[in-house]
C-alpha positions in Angstrom: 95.9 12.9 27.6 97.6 9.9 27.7 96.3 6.6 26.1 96.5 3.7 28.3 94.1 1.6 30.5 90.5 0.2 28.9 91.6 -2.2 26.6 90.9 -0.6 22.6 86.8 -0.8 21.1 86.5 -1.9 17.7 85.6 1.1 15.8 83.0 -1.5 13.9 81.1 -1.3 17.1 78.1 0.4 17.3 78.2 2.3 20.4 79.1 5.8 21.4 83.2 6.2 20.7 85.5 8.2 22.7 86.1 11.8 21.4 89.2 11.8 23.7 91.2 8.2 22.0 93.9 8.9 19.7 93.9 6.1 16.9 91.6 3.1 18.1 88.6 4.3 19.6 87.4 2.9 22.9 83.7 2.7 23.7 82.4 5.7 25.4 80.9 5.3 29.0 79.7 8.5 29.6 78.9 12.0 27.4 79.7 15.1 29.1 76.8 18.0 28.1 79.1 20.8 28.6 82.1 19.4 27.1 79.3 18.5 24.0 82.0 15.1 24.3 81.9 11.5 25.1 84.4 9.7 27.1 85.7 6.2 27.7 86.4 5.3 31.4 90.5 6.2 31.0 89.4 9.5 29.9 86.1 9.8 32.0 88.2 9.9 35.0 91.1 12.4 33.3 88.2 14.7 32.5 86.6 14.4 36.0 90.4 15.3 37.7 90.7 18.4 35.3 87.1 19.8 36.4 86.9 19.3 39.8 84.4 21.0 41.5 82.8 22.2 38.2 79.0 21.3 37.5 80.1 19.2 34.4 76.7 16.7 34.0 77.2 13.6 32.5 74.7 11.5 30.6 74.1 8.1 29.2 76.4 8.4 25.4 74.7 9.8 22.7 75.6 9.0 19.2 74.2 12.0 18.2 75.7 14.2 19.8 76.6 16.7 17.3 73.1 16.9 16.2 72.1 18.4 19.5 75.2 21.0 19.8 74.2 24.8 18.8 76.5 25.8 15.5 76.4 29.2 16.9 77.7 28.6 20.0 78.9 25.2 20.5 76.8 24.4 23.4 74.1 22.0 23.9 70.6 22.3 23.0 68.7 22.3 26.2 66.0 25.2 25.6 62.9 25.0 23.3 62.1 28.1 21.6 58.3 27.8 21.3 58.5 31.0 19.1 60.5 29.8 16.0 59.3 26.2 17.3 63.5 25.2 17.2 65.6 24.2 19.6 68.2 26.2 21.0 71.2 26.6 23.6 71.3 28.9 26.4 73.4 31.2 24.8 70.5 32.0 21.8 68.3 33.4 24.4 70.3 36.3 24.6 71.0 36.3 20.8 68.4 35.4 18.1 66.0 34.4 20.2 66.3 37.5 23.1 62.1 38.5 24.3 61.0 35.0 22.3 58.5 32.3 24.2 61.4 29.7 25.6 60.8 26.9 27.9 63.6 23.9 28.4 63.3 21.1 26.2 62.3 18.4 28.3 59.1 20.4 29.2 58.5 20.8 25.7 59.1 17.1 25.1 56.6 16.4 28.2 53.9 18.4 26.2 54.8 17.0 23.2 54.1 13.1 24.1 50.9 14.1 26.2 50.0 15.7 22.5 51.4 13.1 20.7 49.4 10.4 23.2 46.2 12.5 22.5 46.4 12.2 18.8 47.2 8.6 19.0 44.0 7.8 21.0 42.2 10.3 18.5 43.4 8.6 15.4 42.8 4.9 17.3 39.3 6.1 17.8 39.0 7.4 14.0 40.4 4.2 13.3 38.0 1.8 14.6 35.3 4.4 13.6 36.2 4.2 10.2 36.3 0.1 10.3 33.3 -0.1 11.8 31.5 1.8 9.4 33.7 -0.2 6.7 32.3 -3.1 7.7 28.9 -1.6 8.3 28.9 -0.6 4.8 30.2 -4.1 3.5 27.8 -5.3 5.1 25.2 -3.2 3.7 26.7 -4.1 0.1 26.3 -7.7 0.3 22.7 -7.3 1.0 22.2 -5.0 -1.3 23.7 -7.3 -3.8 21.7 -10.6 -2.3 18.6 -7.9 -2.6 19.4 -7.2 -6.7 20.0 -11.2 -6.8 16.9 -12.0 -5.4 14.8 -8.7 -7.3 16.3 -10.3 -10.7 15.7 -13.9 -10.0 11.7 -13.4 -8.7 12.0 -10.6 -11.9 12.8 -13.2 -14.2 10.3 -15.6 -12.8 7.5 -13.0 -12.7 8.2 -12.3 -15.9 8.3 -16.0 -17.3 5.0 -16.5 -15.5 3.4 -13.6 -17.8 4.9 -14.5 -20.8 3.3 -18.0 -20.3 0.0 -16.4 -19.3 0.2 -14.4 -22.0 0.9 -17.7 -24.7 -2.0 -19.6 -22.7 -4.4 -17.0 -23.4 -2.8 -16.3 -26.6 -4.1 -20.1 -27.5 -7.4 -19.6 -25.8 -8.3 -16.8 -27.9 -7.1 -18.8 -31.0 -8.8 -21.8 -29.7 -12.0 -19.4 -29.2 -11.8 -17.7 -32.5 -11.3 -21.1 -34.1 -13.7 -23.3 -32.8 -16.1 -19.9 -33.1 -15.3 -19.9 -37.1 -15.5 -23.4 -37.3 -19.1 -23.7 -35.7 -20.5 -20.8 -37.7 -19.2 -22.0 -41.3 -20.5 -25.4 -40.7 -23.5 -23.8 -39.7 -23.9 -21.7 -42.3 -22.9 -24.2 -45.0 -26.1 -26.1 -43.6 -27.8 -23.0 -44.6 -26.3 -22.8 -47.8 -27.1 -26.8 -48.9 -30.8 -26.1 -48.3 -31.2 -22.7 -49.7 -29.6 -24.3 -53.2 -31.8 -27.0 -52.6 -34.6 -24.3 -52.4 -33.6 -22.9 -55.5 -33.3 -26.1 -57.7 -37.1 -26.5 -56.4 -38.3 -23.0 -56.9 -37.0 -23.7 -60.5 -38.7 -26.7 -61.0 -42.1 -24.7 -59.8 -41.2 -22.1 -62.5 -40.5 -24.7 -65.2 -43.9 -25.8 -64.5 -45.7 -22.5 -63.7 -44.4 -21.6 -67.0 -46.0 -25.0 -68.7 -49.2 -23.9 -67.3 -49.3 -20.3 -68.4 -48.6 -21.4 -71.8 -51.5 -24.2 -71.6 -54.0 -21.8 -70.4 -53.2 -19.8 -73.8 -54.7 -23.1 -75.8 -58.5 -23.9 -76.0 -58.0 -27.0 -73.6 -59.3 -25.9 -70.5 -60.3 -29.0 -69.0 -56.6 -30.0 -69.0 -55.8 -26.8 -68.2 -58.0 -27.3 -64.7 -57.0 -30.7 -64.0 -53.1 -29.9 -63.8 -53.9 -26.3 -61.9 -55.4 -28.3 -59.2 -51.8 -29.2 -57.7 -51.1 -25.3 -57.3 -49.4 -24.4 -54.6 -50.8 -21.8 -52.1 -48.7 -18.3 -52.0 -46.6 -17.7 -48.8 -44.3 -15.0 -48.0 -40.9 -15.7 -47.6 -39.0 -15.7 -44.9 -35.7 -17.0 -43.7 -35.5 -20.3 -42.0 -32.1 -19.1 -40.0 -30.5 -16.3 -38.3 -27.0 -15.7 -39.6 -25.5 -12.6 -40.8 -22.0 -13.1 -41.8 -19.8 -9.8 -41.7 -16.3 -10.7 -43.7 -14.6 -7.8 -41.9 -15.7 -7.2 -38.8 -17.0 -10.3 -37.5 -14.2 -10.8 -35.2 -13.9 -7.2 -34.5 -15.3 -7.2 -30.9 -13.2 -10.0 -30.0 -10.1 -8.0 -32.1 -10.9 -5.0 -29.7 -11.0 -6.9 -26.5 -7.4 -7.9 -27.5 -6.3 -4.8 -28.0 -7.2 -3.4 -25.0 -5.9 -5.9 -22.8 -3.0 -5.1 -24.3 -2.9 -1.3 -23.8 -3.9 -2.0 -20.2 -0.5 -4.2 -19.7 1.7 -1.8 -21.4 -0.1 1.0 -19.2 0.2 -1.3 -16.5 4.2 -2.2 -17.5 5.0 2.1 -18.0 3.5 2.9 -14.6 5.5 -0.1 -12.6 8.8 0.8 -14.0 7.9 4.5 -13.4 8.0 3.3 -9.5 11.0 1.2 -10.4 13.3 4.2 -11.8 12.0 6.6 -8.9 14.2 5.3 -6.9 17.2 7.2 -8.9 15.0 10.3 -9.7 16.9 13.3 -9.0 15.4 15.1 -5.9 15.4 19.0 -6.5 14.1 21.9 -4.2 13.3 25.3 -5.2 15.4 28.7 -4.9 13.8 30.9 -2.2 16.3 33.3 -3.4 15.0 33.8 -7.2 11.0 33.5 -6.5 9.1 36.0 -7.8 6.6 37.6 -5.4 4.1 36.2 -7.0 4.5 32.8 -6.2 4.9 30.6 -2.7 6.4 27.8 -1.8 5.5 25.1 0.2 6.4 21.4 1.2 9.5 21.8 2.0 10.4 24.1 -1.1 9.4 21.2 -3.4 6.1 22.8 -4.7 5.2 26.1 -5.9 1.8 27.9 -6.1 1.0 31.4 -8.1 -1.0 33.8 -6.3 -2.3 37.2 -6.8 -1.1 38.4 -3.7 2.3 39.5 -3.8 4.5 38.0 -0.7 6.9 39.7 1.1 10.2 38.3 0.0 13.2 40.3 0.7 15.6 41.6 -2.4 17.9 39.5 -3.8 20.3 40.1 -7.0 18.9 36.5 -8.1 15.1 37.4 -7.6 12.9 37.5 -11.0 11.3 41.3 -10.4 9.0 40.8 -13.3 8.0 37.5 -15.1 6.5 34.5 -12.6 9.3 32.4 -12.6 11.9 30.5 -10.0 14.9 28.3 -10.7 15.8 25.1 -8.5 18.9 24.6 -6.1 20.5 22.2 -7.6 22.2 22.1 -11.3 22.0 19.2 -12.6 25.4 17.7 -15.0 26.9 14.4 -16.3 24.7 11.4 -17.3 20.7 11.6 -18.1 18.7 11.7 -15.2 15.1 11.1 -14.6 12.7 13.0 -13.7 8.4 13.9 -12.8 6.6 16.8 -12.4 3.1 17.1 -11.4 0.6 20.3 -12.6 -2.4 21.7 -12.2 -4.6 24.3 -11.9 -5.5 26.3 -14.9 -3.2 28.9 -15.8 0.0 28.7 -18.1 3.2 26.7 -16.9 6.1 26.6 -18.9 9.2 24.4 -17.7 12.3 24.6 -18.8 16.3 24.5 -18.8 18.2 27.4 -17.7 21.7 28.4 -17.1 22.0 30.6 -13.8 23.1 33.4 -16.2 19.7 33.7 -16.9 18.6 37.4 -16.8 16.7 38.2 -13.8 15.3 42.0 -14.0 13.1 43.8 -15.9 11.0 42.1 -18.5 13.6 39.5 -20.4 11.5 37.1 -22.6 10.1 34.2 -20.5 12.0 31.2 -19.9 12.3 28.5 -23.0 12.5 31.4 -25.3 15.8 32.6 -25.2 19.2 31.9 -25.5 19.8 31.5 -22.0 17.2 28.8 -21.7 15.5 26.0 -23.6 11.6 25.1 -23.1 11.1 21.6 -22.5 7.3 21.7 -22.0 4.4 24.3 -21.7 0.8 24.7 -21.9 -2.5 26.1 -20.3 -3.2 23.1 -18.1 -5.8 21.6 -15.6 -4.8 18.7 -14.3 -2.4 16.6 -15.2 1.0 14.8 -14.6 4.1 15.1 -16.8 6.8 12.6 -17.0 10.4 12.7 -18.7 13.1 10.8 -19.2 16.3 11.6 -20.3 16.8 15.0 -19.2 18.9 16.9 -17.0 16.6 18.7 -14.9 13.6 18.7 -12.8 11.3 21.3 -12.0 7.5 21.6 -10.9 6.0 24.7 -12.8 8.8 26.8 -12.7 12.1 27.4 -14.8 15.1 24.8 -13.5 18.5 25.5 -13.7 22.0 23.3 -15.9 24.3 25.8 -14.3 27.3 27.4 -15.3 
């Protein structure tokens, strides 16, 4: 082919050059698919001359071109084989590809994009999903975090209100007990001025009883007479005051008043952080499939009741066929938890930790008591409500599982 006409295209161009152009390539105006080659107008019209009447198509120029030629066969890749999922000229379908699912490659690219305009709606839906419940959740933080602000601030006014209660009546009952000690002593050191003033009479009666008695041993009994006649008359004693002064207990009422108001706020205190800490209490149900027959469960597999009827449960490899016991569902790992169990009833509960390797059949020793399991608690009990803290499981009268 001769190179004249179209004036030469700088090959720093970035369009589609001529595969036809000896030294400077012109720009390409049109790609012929079954040539697999791109032509400038000079050569478009060479190539049009030599194939006459031959269904050569022509397309817009693709810079890729040798991307979509078959290595095989040198021919375009116009067929989609939906078998291997690659793309393929029409020569592979009677080669590699003979009996595989093939369709041309613009269908495939039509099903493609509706696909690929699916997923894009899907993941635009997920999207806006996802930010709405970011936000939601946001959301949900910040008023979590205004709710902790405002728990600690009315927390530490609460508790600044107590702690000055507690110092007022602190000074009342030192006020009390004072003025109380103060009114007593001064009372009793009343008592004590005119009992030693008592005395220091009664002596002085003595001195002179005494004077008598040794006059009436002399012959004088006319003098003896005369000073007799000023005699006193005999009285029985008896205390002009009611004071009894206990050094070591006399406060001991108000001592015990004190120390039961105390007990009562620490009772008080226990209980309200109890409901404070529930919150993060870890929430275990029962195994269904490790029950013994003796025992049903109810609410929700959150309590368990012995009976001496034995209930129909089916077998099951993790069942205890001998000893009353069950495990719980979950195991519980990591950091300390918290946890309440309530009992009752009258017969023997034992709670413990257990890993699920526990042995199930025959009669093993009961749970807490081997080396597959550690008691935390157990006694013949009535009614009454255990609490711990610190452990890693929960369980209501029945054995609770660490897992393996």
């Amino acid at each position: 082919m001769e190179e004249t006409a179209p004036a030469p295209h700088s090959s720093g161009s970035t369009d589609v050059e001529c595969h036809a152009c000896v030294g400077m390539k012109r720009k390409a105006e049109q790609t012929c698919v079954e040539c697999a080659a791109s032509f400038c107008e000079h050569h478009l019209d060479v190539h049009n001359s030599l194939h006459v009447g031959k269904r050569h198509r022509l397309v817009e120029p693709n810079a890729q071109l040798q991307e979509n030629i078959c290595p095989d066969h040198g021919k375009m890749l116009f067929v989609y084989c939906r078998t291997d999922q690659l793309c393929i000229c029409h020569l592979c379908i009677t080669d590699k590809h003979r009996g595989h699912d093939v369709i041309p490659v613009e269908e495939e690219v039509a099903n493609k994009q509706i696909k690929l305009g699916q997923l894009q709606k899907w993941t635009t839906g997920i999207i806006e999903a996802k930010q709405k419940d970011l936000q939601e959740l946001r959301q949900a933080v910040e008023m979590f975090k205004a709710s902790a602000n405002k728990a600690l601030e009315k927390n530490e006014k609460s508790f600044a209100e107590l702690i000055q209660s507690m110092k007022d009546n602190q000074s009342k009952v030192t006020e009390l007990i004072q003025g109380q000690t103060e009114s007593a002593v001064k009372q009793a050191e009343g008592f004590i001025k005119t009992l030693e003033q008592d005395i220091t009479n009664m002596l002085t009666l003595g001195a002179d009883l005494q004077h008598l008695e040794m006059l009436s041993q002399t012959n004088n009994d006319v003098r003896f007479l005369e000073r007799a006649v000023s005699l006193p008359s005999l009285t029985e004693y008896k205390k002009p005051y009611v004071f009894l002064v206990r050094p070591y207990n006399s406060f001991e009422r108000d001592s015990m008043a004190v120390d039961e108001l105390i007990e009562k706020l620490n009772t008080t205190s226990k209980l309200s952080l109890v409901t404070v800490s529930r919150k993060d209490a870890s929430k275990l149900t029962f195994n269904t499939n490790s029950a013994h027959e003796s025992l049903i469960l109810r609410n929700e597999n959150k309590e368990v009741k012995a009976s001496h009827l034995l209930q129909d449960y089916p077998e099951h490899t993790q069942r205890f066929d001998c000893r009353a016991q069950i495990l719980c569902n979950e195991g519980l790992r990591g950091s300390p938890k918290y946890w309440e169990v309530e009992i009752g009833g009258g017969t023997w509960i034992c709670i413990a930790v257990s890993y699920q390797g526990i042995r199930r059949k025959g009669k093993p020793r009961s749970s807490g008591f081997s080396s597959r399991s550690f008691i935390l608690w157990g006694c013949h009990v009535m009614n009454e409500r255990l609490e711990r803290e610190d452990q890693k499981v929960c369980s209501t009268s029945s054995t609770a599982t660490d897992g393996d």
